[in-house]
C-alpha angles and dihedrals in degrees: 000000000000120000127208136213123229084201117104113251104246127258114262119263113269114234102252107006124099123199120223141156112270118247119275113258115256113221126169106211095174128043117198114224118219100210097202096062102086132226112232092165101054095100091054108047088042100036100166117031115222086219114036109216118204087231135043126265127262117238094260089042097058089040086059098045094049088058088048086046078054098041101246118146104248133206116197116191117173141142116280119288090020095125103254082140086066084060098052101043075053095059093038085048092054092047098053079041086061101034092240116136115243135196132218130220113175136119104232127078085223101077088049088050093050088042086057092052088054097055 
């Protein structure tokens, strides 16, 4: 009993031409900052902070607030007391700024009651 196929035949081969996958695309989803290079621009690429600090910025710090200047998603993981808290009142402070709605996920009460101050 022959049995038949519901698939197409398959074109025949091109002479010269050889069908591969195409490469994987090469995305990079996480830059490491090296907290010691410092950040001369940063002034001027972020001229005017949506959320003035008393203090200046550490290097990773500027470096966060530029990509949410940019409006990059941004992960900050860093030792305790290293100021990660700075980057999130940034990110809340841009989002009232552009009238967005915003969520926190963090494990500390400080960062609610700083949030509050900003609204």
């Amino acid at each position: 009993m022959a049995t038949t196929s519901s698939r197409s035949p398959s074109p025949p081969p091109i002479s010269g031409l050889t069908l591969s996958s195409p490469p994987p695309l090469q995305t990079t989803w996480a830059h490491t900052v090296d907290p010691t290079l410092p950040f001369p621009e940063f002034e001027l690429l972020v001229p005017e902070l949506a959320h003035p600090f008393p203090f200046e910025l550490d290097i990773f710090q500027k470096r966060a607030v530029f990509h949410i200047e940019n409006s990059q998603s941004v992960f900050v993981a860093a030792h305790t007391s290293a100021g990660k808290t700075v980057v999130a009142e940034y990110a809340v402070a841009m989002a009232i700024q552009g009238g967005s709605r915003y969520s926190i996920e963090h494990s500390s009460k400080s960062i609610l009651c700083r949030t509050a101050k900003l609204n």
